[in-house]
N, C-alpha and C positions, 0 to 999 in steps of 0.2 A: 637894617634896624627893625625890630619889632616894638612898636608903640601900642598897639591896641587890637584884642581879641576878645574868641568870645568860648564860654564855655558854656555847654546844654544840656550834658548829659547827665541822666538821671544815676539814683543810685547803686543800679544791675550794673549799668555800665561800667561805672568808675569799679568796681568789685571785680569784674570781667576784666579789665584791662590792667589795674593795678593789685591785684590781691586781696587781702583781708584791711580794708582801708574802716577806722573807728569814724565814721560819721554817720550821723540820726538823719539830716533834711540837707537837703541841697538844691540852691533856688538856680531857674536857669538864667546865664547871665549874656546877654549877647555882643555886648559893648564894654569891656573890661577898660581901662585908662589908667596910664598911672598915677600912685599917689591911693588910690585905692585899695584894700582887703583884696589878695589873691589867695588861693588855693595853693597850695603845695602840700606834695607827699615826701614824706620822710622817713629813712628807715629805723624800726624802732627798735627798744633797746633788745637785744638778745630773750625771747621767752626763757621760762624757766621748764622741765619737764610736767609734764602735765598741766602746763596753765594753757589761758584760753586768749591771752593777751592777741593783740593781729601782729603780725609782723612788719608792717610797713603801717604809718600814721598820718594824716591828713590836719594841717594847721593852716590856719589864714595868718598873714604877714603884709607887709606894707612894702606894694612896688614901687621900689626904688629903693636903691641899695645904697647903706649906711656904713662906713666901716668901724670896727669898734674905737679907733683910735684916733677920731675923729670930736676933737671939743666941741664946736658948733657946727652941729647939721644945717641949720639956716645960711652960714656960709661956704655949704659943700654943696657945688651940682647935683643936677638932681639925677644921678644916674639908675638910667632903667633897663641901661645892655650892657655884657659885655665882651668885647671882642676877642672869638675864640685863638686869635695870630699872636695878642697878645697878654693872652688874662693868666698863663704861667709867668711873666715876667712883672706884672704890676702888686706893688707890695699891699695896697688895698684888699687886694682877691686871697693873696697868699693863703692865709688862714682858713678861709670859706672853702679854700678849694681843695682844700686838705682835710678838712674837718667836716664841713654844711655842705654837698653838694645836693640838691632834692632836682624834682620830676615837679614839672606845672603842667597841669593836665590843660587840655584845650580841645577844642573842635575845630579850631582852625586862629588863622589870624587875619589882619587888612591890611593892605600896603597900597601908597597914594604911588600912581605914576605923574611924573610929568617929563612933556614933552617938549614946550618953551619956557621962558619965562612970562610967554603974556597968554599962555595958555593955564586954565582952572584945572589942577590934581584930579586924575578921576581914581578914588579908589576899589579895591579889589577884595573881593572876600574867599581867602586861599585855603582850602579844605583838604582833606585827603579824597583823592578819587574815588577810593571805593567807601569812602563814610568812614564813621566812627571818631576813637578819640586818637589824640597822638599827645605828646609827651614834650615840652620843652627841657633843653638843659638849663638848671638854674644853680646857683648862688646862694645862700641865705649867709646872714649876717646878724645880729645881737648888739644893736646899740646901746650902754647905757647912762643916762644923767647924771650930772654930779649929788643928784637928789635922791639916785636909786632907782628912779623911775626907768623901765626898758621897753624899745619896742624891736619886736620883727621883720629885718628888711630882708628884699631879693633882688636881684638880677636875674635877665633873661641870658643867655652866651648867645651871641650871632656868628656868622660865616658867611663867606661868600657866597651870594646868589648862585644857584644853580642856572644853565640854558635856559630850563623853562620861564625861571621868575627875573631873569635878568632885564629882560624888556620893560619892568615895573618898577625894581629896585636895587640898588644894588650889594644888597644885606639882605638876609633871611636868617630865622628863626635855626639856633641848632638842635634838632629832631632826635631825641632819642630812638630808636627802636625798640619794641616791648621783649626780643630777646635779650638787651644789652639794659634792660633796666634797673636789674639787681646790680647789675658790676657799675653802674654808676653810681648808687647808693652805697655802695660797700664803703667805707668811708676808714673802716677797720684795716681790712689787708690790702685795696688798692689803692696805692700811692698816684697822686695827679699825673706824674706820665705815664703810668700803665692804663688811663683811658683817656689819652689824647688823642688816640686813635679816634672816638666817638664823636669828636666834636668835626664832623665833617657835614659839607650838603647833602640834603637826602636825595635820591635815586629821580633822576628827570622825568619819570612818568608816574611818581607817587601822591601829586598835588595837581590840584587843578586849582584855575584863576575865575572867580566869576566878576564881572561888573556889578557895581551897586550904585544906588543913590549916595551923595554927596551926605546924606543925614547922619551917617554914621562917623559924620565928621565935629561935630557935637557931644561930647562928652555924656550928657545929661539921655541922650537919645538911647530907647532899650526895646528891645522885642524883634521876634521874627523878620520882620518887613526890612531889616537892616541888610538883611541875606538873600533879598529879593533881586532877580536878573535886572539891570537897566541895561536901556538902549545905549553905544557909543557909538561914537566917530570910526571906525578902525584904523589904527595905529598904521602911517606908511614906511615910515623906516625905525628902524630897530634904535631904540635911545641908547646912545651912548652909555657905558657905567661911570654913574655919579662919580667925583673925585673925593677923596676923604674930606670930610668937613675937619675946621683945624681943631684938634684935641683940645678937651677941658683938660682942669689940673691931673685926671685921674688918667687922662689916656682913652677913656672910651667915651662912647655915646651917653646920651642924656637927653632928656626931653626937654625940649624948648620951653619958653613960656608961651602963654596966649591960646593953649589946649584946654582950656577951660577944666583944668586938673585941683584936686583940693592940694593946702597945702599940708605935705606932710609934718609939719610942727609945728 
């Protein structure tokens, strides 16, 4: 499961790593939550010759994912993943995953481990080794009211924890890679199982795990100091992989209540 991450990087960077992405300012954010404005890049429509339009587009959306045929969002979980084993068979996804698939940039994510039940979660702030930004696969979605009114949602796609992160949790985030970025956007000529291949764990020495203070466990909490080394216990045996929590109506993950999240409606 990915709940909560953070993104930092300036506007070289997102340029560098995604293309000709159309945004003016970008604030760094260190503690994303859902129910929250996320970042997503999208690919844009076809240029014309000679224009100067970018080819990939950058929108903020509302995470958690809405599906369009849905009467009341208030009584639809609040889903903020989805799972990559089964998000070709759930008829929620269907359309998004054939039409809306984007790229949510990041600099990493958090994951709480625990170890008992009378033991306190400590969690983790999960980066790529060697820096930079990496790419979630996402979801988007187009809810609209009987009013007219519309808003933009997403989903993140998860998969099974790799080695590395299994001793923390046992879902992680599914990684694009920045060569397989256009073929996941291509939304035009590739059909949802011609990149099901992508939705797999990334490479076991690509992520590193740091401990952090417990503050990032507070919605409201933002800046640096979130990503700062804490002291732990060290872990003596290896946590078992969590057993599936029992499905909402949708099939996948969802955030709990009590994450101190706004409401999305």
């Amino acid at each position: 499961m990915c709940g909560r991450y953070a993104l930092t990087a300036d506007l070289q960077e997102m340029a560098a790593a995604f293309g000709a992405i159309d945004l003016d300012v970008l604030a760094p954010r260190y503690n994303i939550a859902p129910t929250q404005p996320i970042l997503v890049v999208i690919a844009a429509p076809q240029s014309l010759p000679g224009s100067n339009r970018p080819d990939r587009r950058a929108m903020l959306v509302r995470w958690g994912f809405v599906p369009s045929f849905i009467k009341d969002p208030r009584e639809f979980p609040l889903v903020i993943n989805a799972r990559s084993e089964t998000v070709f068979e759930k008829a929620s996804f269907r359309a998004a995953l054939r039409h809306r698939r984007v790229l949510i940039p990041a600099n990493g994510f958090y994951e709480w481990r625990k170890a008992g039940k009378s033991e306190r979660a400590q969690p983790f702030w999960i980066r790529p080794r060697d820096g930079g930004l990496i790419a979630f696969a996402g979801l988007m979605e187009c809810w609209a009211s009987p009013d007219g009114s519309e808003v933009d949602t997403a989903a993140i796609i998860t998969t099974a924890a790799n080695d590395t992160l299994s001793s923390i949790h046992a879902r992680m985030p599914v990684i694009i890679k920045p060569q397989d970025h256009a073929r996941w956007l291509d939304c035009r000529t590739q059909e949802p199982r011609a990149v099901a291949d992508l939705l797999a764990s990334l490479d076991e020495q690509a992520l590193e795990a740091i401990p952090v203070s417990d503050r990032v466990n507070a919605a409201g909490q933002d800046g640096p100091e979130l990503q700062m080394r804490a002291e732990v216990e060290p872990l003596t045996q290896k946590v078992p992989r969590a057993k599936p929590a029992k499905p909402d109506p949708t099939g996948e993950d969802h955030a709990g209540k009590g994450r101190a999240q706004l409401s999305l409606f």
